[in-house]
Structure formats: structure tokens, C-alpha cells
Residue, then its C-alpha position, 0 to 999 in steps of 0.5 A: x240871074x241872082x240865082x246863077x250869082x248866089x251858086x257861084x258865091x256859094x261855090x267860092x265860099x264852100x272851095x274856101x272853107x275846103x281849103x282851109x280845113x284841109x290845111x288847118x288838118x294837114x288832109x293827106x293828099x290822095x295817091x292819084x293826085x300825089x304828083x300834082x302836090x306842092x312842095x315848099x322844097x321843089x318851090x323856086x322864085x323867079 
């Protein structure tokens, strides 16, 4: 329903928004989730 389609949208919209400001603002990772971190130096191309 367009009911269900809004929420998804708004979900995608809200996890953007999220991401954005955390990297706009340098957030700190969590400790639990340190290890699930990216590192630009442990990056490698293929």
C-alpha cells in the first residue's frame, strides 16, 4: 500500500540523513562495532 511505500522512503531518507551528519561530524564508532569499522588503509581494490 502507499502506506508501506511512504515508511520505506522515509526509512531510506532518515538512514541517509544519518549518514551524512555522521561523517559531516566525524561520530565516533561505538566499541562494540569498532571492529566492523572502515579503514581507508585496510581498503584494497580488485
Amino acid at each position: 500500500t502507499e502506506k508501506h511505500i511512504l515508511g520505506i522512503v522515509l526509512a531510506i531518507a532518515v538512514k541517509t540523513i544519518s549518514n551524512y551528519s555522521n561523517h559531516l561530524f566525524q561520530t565516533p564508532v561505538e566499541a562494540p562495532f569498532d571492529a566492523y569499522a572502515w579503514n581507508p588503509q585496510a581498503a584494497t581494490t580488485t
